[in-house]
N, C-alpha and C positions, 0 to 999 in steps of 0.2 A: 853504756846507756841501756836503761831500760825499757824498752818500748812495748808496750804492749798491742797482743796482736789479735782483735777478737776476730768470732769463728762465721764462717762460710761456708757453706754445703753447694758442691758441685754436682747437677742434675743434669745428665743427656747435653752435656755441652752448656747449656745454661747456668748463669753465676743465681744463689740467690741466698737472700742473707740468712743469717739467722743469730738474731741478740742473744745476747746472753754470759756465758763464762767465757773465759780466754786463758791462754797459752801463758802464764805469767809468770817469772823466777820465784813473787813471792806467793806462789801459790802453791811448791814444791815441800814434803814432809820435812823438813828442814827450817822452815819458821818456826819459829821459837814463840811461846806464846807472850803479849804483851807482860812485861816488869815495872818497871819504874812509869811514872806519869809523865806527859807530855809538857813541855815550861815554855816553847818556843811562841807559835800562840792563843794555845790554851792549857791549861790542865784538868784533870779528871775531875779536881773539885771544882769547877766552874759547870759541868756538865748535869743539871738539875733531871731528873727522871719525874715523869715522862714530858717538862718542859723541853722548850728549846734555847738555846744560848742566845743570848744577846747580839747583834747582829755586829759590832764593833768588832766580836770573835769569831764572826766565820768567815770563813777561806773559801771553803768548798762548794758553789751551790750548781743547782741544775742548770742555770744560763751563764755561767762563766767560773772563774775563779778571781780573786779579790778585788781591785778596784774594775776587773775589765770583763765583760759582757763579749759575749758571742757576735763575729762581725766588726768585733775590733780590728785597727791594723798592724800586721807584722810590726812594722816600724814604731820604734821607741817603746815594743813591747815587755822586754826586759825588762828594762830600767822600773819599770813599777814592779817589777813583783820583788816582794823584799829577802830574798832567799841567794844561796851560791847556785849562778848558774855551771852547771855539768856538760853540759853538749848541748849540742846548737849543728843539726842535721837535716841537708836538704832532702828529695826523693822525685823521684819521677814514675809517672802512672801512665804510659802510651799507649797502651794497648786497649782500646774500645770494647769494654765489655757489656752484656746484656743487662737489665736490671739499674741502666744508670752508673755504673760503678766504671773507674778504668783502674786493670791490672801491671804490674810490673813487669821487667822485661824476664824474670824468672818462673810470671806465674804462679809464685805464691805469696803474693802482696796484693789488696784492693781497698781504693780509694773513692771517694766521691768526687774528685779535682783530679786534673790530670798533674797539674804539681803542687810539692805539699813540704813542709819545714817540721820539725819536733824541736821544740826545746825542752829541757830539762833542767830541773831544779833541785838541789838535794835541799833534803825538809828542815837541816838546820842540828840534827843530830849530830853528833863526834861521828866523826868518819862518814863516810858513804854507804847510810842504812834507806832510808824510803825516796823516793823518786815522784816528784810530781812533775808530770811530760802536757806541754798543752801543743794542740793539734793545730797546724794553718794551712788552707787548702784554698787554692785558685785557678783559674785558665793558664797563667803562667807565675814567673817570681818576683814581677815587679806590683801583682795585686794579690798578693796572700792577705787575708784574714783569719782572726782565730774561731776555729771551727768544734773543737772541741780537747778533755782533756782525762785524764786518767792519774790516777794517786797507787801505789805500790810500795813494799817496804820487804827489805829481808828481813829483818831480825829488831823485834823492838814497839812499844805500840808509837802510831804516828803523832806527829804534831800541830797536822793540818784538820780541820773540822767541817763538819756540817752542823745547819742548823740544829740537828737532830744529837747533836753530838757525838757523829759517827767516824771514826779515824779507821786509817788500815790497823791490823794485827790487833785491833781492840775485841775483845771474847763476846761474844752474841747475848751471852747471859748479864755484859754490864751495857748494853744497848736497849733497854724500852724499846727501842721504836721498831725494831727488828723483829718479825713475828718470831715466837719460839717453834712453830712448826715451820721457816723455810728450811728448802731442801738445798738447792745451790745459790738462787737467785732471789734478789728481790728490790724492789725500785721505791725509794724512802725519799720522799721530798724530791721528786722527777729527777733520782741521783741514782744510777745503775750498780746495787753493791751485790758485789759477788763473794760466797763465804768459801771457806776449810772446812765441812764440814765436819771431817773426823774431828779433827782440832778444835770448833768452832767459834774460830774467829771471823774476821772481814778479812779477806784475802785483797781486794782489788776496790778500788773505789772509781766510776767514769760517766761522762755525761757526753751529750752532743757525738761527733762525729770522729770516729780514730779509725786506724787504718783494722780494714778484716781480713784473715785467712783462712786456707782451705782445710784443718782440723775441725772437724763438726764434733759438739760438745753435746750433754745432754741436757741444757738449760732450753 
């Protein structure tokens, strides 16, 4: 599974966040830049520049992912989303941190919930290339809600979109919406995309709430 883990800067004992890039497989020299177009559902010819896609085609937005909005419940949340589920992973956050957040019992995991579920979805490609994880966070496991979600791919452009027609592994130069001067970061339709720059592509696609740790990044 791939979970993605954004970053947090530790200060005098004090937790405090800081948004931005994360820790992520497909964010390593080894993506491949996007080949072939995406058929699952959308493709690159439906992706009008600098319009946005039709709303029947997007997956990805800043209040949820397809038919379900932020605050949804755990339960019977699979079952809608149309993709193979991958893992399906509880977690525990007990430790009462400063700033709101509670940490793991290793210290290098924080959350907004003290307990918290990741599901994952592969995007639909042959074999297990992009990963979409959505996040559920509660006081305990019998009131989890979905709280947030994050999009990842090794190798391949993704399948999944934003209105914007932004997928992972997609190159910055076929995104309009993307300025051509961001440096690592940038937030497109209140959707957190974080790029490759060497390579540049979209490295990481996430909205709402996912778990952060203690590597501080320079976004």
């Amino acid at each position: 599974m791939l979970v993605r883990t954004k970053c947090l800067a530790a200060v005098s004992m004090a937790v405090a966040i800081v948004s931005g890039c994360s820790d992520s497989p497909s964010s390593s020299s080894e993506t491949a830049a996007p080949t072939d177009p995406p058929t699952t559902i959308a493709t690159a010819d439906t992706v009008p520049a600098p319009t946005t896609l039709p709303a029947s085609e997007v997956f990805l937005r800043s209040d949820g992912i397809g038919a379900f909005t932020f605050g949804a419940p755990y339960e019977g949340f699979s079952e809608g989303i149309p993709l193979e589920e991958d893992s399906n992973d509880g977690a525990r956050f007990v430790v009462d941190m400063p700033g709101g957040f509670f940490g793991n019992d290793d210290g290098d995991q924080f959350f907004t919930y003290p307990s918290a579920r990741v599901v994952c979805w592969n995007d639909g490609l042959d074999g297990v290339n992009g990963y979409l994880c959505a996040y559920f966070g509660g006081p305990d496991n019998d009131t989890l809600t979905f709280v947030g979600w994050d999009y990842t791919a090794r190798t391949g452009i993704g399948t999944l979109f934003s209105s914007f027609g932004i997928t992972v592994n997609a190159l910055v130069s076929d995104v309009p919406a993307i300025p051509a001067d961001t440096e690592d970061c940038e937030v497109v339709d209140g959707i957190d995309v974080e790029l490759d720059i060497a390579d540049a592509y979209v490295a990481v696609m996430s909205a709402g709430e996912t778990f952060v740790g203690l590597i501080e990044f320079d976004c």
